[in-house]
C-alpha positions in Angstrom: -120.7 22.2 -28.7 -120.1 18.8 -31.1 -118.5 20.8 -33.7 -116.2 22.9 -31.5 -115.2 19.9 -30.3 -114.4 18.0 -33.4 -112.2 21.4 -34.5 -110.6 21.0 -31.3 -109.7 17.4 -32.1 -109.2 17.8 -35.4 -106.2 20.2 -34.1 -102.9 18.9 -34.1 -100.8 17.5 -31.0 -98.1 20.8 -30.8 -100.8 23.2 -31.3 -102.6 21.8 -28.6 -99.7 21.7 -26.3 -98.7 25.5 -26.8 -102.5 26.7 -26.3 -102.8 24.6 -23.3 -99.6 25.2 -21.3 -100.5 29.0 -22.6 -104.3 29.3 -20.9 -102.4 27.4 -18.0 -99.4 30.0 -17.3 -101.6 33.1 -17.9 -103.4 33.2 -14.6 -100.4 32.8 -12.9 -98.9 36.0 -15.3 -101.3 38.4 -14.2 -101.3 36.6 -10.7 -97.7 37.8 -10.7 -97.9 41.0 -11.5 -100.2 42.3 -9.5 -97.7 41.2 -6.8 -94.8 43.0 -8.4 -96.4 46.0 -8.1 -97.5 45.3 -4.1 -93.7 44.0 -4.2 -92.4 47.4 -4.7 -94.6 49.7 -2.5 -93.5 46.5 0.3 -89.9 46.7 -0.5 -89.7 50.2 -0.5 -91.4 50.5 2.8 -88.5 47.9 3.8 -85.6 49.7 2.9 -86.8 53.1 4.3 -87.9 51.0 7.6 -84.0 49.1 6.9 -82.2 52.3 6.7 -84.1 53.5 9.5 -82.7 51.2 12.1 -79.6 51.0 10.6 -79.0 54.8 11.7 -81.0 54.3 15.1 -78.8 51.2 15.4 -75.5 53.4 14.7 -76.5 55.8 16.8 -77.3 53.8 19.6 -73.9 52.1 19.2 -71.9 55.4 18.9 -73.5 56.7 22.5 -72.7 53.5 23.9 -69.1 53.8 23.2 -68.8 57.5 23.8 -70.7 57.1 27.5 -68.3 54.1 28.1 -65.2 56.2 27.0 -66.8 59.0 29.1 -66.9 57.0 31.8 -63.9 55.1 31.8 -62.4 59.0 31.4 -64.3 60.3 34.9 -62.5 57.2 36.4 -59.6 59.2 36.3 -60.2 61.8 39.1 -60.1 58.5 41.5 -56.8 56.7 39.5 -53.9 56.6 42.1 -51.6 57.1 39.8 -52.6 60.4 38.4 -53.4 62.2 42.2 -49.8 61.0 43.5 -48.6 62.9 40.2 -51.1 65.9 40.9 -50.4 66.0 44.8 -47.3 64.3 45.8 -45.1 64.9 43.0 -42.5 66.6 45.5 -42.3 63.5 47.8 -41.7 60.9 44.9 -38.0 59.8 44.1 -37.5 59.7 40.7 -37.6 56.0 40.5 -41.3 56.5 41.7 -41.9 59.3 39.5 -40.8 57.3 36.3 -42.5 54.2 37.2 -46.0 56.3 38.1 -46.0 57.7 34.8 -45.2 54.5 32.8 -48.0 53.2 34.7 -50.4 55.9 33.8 -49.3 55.9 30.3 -50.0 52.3 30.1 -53.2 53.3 31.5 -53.7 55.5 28.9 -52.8 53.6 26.1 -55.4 50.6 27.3 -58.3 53.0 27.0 -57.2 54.4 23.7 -56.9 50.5 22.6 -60.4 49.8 23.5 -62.3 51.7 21.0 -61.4 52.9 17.5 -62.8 56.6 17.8 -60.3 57.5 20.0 -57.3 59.1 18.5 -55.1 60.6 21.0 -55.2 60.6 24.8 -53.3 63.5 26.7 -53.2 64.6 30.7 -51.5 67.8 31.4 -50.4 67.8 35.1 -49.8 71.3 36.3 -47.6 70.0 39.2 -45.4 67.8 36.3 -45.6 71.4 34.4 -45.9 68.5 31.5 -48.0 66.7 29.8 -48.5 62.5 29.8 -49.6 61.5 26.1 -50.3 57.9 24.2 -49.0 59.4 21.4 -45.6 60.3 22.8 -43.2 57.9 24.3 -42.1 60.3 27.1 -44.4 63.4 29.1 -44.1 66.5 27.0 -42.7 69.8 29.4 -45.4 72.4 29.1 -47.9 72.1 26.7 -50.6 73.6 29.3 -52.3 75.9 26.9 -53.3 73.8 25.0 -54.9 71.6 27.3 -56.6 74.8 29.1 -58.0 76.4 25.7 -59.5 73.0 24.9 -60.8 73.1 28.7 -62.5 76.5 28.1 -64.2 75.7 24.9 -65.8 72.8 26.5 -68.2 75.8 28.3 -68.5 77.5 25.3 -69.2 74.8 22.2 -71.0 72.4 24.4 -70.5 68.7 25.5 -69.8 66.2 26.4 -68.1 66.9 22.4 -66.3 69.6 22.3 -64.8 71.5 19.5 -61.4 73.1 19.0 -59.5 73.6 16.2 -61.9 71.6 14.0 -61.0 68.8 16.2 -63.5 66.9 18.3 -62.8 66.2 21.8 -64.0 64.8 24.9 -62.6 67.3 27.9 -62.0 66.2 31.6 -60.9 68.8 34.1 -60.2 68.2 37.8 -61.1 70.0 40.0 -64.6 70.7 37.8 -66.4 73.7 37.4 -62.9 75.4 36.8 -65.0 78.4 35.4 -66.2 79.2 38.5 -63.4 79.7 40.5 -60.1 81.3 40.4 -58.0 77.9 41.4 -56.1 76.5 38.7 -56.8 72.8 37.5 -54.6 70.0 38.6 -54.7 68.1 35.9 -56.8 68.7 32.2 -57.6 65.1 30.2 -58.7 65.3 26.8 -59.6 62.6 24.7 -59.2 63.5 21.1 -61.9 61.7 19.2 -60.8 60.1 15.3 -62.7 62.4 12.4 -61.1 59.7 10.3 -63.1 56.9 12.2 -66.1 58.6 12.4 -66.2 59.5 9.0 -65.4 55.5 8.0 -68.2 54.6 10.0 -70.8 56.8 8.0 -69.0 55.9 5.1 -70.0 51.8 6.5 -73.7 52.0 5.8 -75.1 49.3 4.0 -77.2 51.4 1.7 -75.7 54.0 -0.9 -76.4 57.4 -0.1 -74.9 60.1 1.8 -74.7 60.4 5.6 -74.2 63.7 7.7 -73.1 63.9 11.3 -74.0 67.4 13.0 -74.6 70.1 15.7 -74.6 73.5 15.3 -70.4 74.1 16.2 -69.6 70.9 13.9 -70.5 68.3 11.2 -68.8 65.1 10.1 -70.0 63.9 6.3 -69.0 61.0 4.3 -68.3 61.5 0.7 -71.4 60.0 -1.2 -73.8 63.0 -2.8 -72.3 65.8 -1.4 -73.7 68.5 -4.0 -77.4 68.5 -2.4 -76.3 68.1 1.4 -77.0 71.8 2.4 -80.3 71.8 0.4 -81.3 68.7 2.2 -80.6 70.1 5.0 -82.3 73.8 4.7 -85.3 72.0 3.6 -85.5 70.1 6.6 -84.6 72.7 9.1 -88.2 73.0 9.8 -89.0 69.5 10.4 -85.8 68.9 12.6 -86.9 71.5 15.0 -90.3 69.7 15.8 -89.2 66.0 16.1 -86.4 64.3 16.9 -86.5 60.9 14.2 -88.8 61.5 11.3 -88.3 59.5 7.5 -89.7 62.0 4.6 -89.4 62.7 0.4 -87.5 66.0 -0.3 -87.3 67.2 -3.9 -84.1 68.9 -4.5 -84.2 70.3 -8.9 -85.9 67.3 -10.6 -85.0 64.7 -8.0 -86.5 63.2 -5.5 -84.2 61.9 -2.2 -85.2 59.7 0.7 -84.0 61.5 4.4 -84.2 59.8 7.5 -83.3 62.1 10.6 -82.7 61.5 14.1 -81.1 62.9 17.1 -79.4 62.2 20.3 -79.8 64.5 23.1 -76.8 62.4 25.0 -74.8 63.7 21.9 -76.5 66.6 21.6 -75.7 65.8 17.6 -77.9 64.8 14.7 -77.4 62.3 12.3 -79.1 62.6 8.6 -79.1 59.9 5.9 -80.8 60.1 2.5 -80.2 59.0 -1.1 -82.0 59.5 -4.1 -85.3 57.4 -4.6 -84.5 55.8 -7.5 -81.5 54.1 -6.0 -84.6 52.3 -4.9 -87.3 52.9 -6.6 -85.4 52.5 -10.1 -84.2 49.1 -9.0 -87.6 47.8 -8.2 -88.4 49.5 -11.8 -85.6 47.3 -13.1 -87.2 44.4 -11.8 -90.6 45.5 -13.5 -88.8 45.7 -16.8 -87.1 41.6 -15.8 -91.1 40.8 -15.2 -91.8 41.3 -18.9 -88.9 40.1 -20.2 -89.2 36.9 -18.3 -93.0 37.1 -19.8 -91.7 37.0 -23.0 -89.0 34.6 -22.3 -92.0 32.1 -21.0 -93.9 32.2 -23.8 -90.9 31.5 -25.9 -90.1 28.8 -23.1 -93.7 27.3 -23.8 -93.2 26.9 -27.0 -89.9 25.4 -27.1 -91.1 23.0 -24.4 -94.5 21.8 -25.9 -92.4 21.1 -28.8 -90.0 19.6 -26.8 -92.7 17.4 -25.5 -94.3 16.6 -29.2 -91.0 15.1 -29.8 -90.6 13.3 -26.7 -94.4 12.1 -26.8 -95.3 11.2 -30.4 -92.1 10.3 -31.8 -91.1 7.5 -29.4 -94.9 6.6 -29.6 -94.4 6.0 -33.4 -91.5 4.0 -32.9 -93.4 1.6 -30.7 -96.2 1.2 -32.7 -93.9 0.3 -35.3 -92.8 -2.5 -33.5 -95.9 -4.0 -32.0 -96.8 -4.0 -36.6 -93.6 -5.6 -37.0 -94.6 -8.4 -34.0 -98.1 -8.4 -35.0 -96.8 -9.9 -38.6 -94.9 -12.3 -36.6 -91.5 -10.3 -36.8 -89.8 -11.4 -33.9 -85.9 -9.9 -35.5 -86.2 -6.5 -35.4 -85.0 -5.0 -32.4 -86.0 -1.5 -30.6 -82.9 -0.4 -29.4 -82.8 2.5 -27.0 -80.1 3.6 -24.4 -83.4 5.5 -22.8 -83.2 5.8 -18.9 -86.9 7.4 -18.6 -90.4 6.0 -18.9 -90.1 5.2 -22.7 -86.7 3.9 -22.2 -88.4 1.5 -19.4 -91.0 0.7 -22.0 -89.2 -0.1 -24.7 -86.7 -2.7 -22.6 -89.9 -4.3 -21.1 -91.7 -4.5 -24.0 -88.4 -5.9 -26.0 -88.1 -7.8 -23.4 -91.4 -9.5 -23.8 -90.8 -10.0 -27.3 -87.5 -12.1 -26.4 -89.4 -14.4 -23.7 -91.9 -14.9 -26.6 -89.3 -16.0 -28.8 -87.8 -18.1 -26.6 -91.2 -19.5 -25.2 -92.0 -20.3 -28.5 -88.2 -21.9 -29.0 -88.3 -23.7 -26.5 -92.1 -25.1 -27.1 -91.5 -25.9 -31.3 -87.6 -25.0 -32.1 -86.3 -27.3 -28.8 -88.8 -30.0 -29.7 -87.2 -30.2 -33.2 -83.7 -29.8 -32.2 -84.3 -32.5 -29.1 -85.2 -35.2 -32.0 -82.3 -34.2 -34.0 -80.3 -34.6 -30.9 -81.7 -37.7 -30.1 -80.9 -38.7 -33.7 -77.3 -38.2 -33.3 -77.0 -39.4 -29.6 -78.2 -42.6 -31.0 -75.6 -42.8 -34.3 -73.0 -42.1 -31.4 -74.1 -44.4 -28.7 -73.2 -47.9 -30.1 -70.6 -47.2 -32.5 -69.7 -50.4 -34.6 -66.3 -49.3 -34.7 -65.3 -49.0 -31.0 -67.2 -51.8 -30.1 -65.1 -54.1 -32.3 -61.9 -52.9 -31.3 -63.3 -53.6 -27.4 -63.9 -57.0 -28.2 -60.9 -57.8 -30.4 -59.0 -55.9 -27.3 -60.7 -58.5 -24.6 -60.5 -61.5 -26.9 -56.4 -60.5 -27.0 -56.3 -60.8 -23.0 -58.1 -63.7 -22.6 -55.7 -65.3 -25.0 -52.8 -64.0 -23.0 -53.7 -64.8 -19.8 -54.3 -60.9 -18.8 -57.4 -61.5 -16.7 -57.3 -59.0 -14.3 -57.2 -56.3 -17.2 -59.6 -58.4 -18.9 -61.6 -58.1 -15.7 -61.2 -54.2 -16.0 -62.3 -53.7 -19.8 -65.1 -55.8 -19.4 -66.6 -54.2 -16.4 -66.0 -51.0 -18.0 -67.3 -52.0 -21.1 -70.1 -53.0 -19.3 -71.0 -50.1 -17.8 -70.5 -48.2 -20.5 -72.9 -49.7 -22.5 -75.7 -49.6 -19.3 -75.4 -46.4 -19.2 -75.6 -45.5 -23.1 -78.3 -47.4 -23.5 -80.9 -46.7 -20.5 -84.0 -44.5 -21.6 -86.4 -41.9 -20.0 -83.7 -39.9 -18.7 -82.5 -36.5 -20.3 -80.8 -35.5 -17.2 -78.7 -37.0 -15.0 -76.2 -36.4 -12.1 -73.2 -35.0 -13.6 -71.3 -37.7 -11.5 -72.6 -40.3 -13.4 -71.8 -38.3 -16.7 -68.8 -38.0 -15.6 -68.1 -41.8 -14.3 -69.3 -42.8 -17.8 -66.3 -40.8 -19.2 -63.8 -42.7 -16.5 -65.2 -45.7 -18.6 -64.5 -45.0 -21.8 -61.4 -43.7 -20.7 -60.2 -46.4 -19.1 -60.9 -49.0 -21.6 -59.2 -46.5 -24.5 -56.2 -46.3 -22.0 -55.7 -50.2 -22.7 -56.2 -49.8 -26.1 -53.3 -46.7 -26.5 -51.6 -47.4 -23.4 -48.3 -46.9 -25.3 -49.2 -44.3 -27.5 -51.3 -41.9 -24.9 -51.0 -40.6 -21.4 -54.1 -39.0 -20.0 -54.4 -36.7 -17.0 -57.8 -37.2 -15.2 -58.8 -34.7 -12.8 -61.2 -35.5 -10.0 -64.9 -33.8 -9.9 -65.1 -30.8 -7.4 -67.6 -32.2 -4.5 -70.2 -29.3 -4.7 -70.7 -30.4 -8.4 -71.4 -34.1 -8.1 -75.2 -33.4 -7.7 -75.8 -31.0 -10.1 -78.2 -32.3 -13.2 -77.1 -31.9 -16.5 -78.1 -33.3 -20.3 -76.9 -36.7 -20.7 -74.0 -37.7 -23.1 -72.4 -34.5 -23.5 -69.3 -35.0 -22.1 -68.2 -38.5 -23.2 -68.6 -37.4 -26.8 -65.7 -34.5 -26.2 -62.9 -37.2 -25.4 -64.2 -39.9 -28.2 -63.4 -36.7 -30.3 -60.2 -35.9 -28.9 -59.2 -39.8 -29.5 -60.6 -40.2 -33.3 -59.6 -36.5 -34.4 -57.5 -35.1 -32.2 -55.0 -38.1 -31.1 -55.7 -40.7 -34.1 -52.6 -40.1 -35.9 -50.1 -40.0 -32.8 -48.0 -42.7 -32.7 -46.6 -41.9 -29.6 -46.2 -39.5 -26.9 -49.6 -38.3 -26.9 -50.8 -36.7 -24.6 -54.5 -36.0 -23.0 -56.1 -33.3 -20.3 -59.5 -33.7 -19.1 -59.9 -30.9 -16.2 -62.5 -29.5 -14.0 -62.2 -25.3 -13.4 -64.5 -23.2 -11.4 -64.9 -20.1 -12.1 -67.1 -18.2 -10.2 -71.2 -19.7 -10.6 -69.8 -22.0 -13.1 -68.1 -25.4 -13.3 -65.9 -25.6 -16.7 -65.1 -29.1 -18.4 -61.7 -28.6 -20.3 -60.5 -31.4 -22.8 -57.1 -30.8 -24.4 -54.6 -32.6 -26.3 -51.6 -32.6 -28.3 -52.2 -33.9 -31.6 -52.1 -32.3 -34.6 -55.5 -32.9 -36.6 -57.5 -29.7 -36.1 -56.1 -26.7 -38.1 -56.8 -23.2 -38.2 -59.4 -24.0 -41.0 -61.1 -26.2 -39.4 -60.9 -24.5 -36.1 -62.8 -21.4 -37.8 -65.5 -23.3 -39.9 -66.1 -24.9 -36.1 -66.5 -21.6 -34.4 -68.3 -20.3 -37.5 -70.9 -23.0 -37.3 -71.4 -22.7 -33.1 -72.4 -18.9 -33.7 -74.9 -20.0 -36.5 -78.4 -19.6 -35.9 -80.0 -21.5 -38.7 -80.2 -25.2 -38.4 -78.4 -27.5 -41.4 -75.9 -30.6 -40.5 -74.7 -30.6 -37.3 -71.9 -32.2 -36.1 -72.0 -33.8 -33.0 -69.6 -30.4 -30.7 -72.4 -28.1 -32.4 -75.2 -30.4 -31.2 -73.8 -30.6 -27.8 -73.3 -26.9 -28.1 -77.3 -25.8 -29.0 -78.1 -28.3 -26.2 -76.2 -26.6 -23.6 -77.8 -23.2 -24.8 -81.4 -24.7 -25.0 -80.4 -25.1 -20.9 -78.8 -23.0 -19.7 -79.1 -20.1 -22.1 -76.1 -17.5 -22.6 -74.3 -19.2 -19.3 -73.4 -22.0 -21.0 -72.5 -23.7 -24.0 -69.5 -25.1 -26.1 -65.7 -23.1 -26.8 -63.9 -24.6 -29.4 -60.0 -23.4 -29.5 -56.2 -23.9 -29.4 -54.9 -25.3 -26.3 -51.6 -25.0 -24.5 -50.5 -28.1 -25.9 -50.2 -27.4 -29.5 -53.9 -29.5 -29.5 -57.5 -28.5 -29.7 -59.0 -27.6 -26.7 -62.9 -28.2 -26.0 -64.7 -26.5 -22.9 -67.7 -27.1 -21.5 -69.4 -24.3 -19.2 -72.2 -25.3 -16.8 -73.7 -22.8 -14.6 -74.0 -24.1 -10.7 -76.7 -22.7 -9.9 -79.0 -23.3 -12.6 -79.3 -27.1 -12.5 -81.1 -28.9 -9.2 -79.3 -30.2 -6.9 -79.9 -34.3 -5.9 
């Protein structure tokens, strides 16, 4: 048992898969076609028991309609219209006389209307010496023998059907039992019955095969296997006289037919169906021949699907073990892509997914550590620089000496405040309504400084964002580079924007002016370096920029660009809702 096992493992995974999904499907194989061969004797007894109804149920239906026609005929004897014609035809004006036979006729017509086996309905009225038909528009003079001779062959080939002329009718004389006496009839009503409709509705049977109407005067057949009806029918003459509905094989040559026989005694007719068996038989045989062709077509199936499953097992399987080596090695790069919506397509996106939070775990635990002391680094070489703070105090020593107090009151407060708030320690975040007030600051003491060489346009700070906590010094560092880089050269008419924009989860800090220092060199190089992953010198937009992503990941970060103003234009994004609110 140990060594047929190891062969068995030792097989490969597709060889596997075919032999199992094969010892799976055979059961249900020979499962199946033991029932296609019960299937066939049960669907043959189906149809025959089918076809049996159908002609109990069209027989059933055809007596139905010929009692009601039958019936609706022997309501004539009693119609008023027809006895004043019969008896009182003398007495009637001819106004009367018209009108009574328009209102038989419409009579007539109504009952020919009702049913389509009914071809023709005609009364002879001896007293009208004429006869009142549906298919004529006005009553016919004469006519009587016709109407009689029908009459008499109703005693001799039987009823209520009655044949004359190869024409099937259904006779009503008044008074009856005309044979018996001498009196002649008042009035004769036959009902000619449709061969054509008759004939349609054997020709209606759901099943192919042919169908014969019969009695021994007349027969009424469709036109399906018509060579073997009158050897069907001899061979049966037997079994016809001793029962009345009987289903039963008949060989006619070589082939075998179905029958199914049953008559009515209300008709005092016979109706016979049959077809040849393998109208049956050979499409249930057809189906047999399907059963091993959809055998075949399994096993091919089988095969195509256990590979089908090798490649969608083992090859995606490869692919991840590939990358769990590649992370094991400390490979963090290489990326399994897949545009997957199954299982392995779940898989892969969690497990790549994994790998990304491990990188960034491990960014923000060693990279952001390194890059926070860098940044620290540079916040400090921009917090007191020598330069502006010179230019502050030669600005304030200026209006003291000129007696500006008030705006010597402004840049010192300012200045003041400015420097408080650059140089307070412990926080890395704060209110972005104090960032924002230290920019007012610096601002405010560069507008005294330029105030005839720049105007600035200030926007105020939405309300909803005054709260929100964000890195400190990273917006006042945007407008000191506007002034020194941007607006350094102007001499006059120069113009700054600093503007808050919303834009849907995100506040956006815009600074734009018109000068002309950045050019399309240096506005590439710029964008080159914020896309860079590696570290290098920084300047301070790019350290502000890896900041911003260190916090707030792909939602925010720096855009460096051409503004409407002919200027460079710096925007800041900062999500709303990824910063706490104070």
């Amino acid at each position: 048992m140990i060594a047929i096992k190891r062969r068995i493992d030792n097989i490969p995974i597709f060889p596997k898969l075919v032999l199992t999904f094969l010892i799976i499907t055979l059961p249900l194989f020979t499962l199946s076609l033991v029932l296609n061969d019960l299937g066939k004797q049960e669907v043959k007894n189906q149809i025959s028991s089918s076809i049996t109804m159908n002609i109990h149920y069209y027989f059933t239906t055809l007596e139905k309609e010929l009692e009601r026609i039958i019936r609706n005929q022997q309501g004539f004897i009693n119609d008023e219209d027809l006895i004043q014609l019969s008896n009182s035809l003398t007495i009637l004006s001819d106004y009367q006389r018209t009108k009574t036979i328009n209102d038989l006729k419409l009579k007539l017509t109504a009952l020919k209307e009702s049913s389509i086996y009914i071809k023709n309905i005609s009364v002879y009225i001896r007293s009208l010496n004429g006869t009142v038909s549906t298919s004529s528009l006005e009553e016919v003079s004469g006519n009587g023998e016709e109407a009689e001779a029908i009459a008499k062959a109703t005693y001799t080939s039987g009823i209520p059907i009655t044949v004359w002329q190869d024409r099937l009718f259904l006779n009503l004389t008044y008074p009856l039992n005309l044979s018996k006496t001498e009196k002649e009839p008042q009035f004769i009503q036959n009902i000619e019955l449709s061969m054509e409709a008759l004939t349609g509705a054997l020709n209606s049977f759901p099943q192919e095969g042919g169908a014969l109407l019969f009695n021994d005067k007349w027969q009424i057949a469709n036109d399906k296997y018509t060579s073997p009806q009158a050897e069907i029918r001899e061979a049966l003459t037997e079994r016809m006289r001793e029962s009345t509905a009987f289903t039963m094989q008949v060989d006619i040559g070589k082939q075998p037919y179905m029958a199914v026989y049953e008559k009515s005694t209300f008709l005092d007719a016979s109706l016979l169906f049959y077809f040849p068996e393998n109208v049956v038989v050979g499409q249930l045989k057809t189906y047999g021949v399907w059963f091993w062709l959809l055998v075949a077509s399994s096993f091919i199936i089988v095969v195509l699907f256990s590979y089908g499953i090798y490649l969608l097992i083992h090859r995606p399987l490869q692919n991840l073990v590939r990358r769990f080596r590649s992370v094991e090695a400390g490979d963090f790069s290489a990326v399994l892509s897949s545009s997957r919506e199954d299982e392995f397509g779940y898989i892969f996106n969690r497990f790549e997914r994994t790998v990304l939070n491990l990188k960034t775990l491990i960014d923000e635990l060693y990279v952001q550590k390194i890059r926070l002391q860098q940044s620290e680094l540079k916040q400090l070489q921009m917090q007191i620089t020598p330069h502006f703070l010179y230019n502050s105090f030669f600005i304030l020593h200026r209006l003291i000496k000129n007696d500006e107090n008030e705006t010597a009151e402004l840049i010192s407060k300012n200045l003041g405040d400015y420097f408080h708030y650059i140089t307070r320690n412990g926080l890395e975040e704060v209110p972005l309504e104090h960032e924002v007030n230290h920019v007012r600051s610096y601002v405010e003491i560069q507008n005294v400084r330029f105030s005839s060489r720049i105007v600035v346009d200030f926007d105020p700070l939405p309300p909803s964002f005054h709260g929100i906590l964000i890195p400190r010094l990273i917006l006042q560092p945007l407008v000191e580079n506007a002034y020194e880089h941007g607006l350094g050269e102007v001499v006059r008419e120069g113009r700054l924007s600093i503007r808050f924009a919303v834009e849907a989860d995100k506040l956006i800090f815009s600074v734009e002016d018109n000068g002309a220092g950045l050019t399309q060199e240096r506005l590439a190089e710029l964008n080159g370096a914020l896309h860079r992953s590696d570290e290098g010198e920084t300047t301070g937009l790019i350290n502000i920029h890896r900041r911003l992503k260190l916090k707030y990941g792909e939602r925010g970060g720096l855009e460096i660009g051409r503004g409407s103003m002919g200027g460079a234009r710096v925007r800041i994004y900062i999500p709303s809702d990824k910063g706490e609110q104070i």
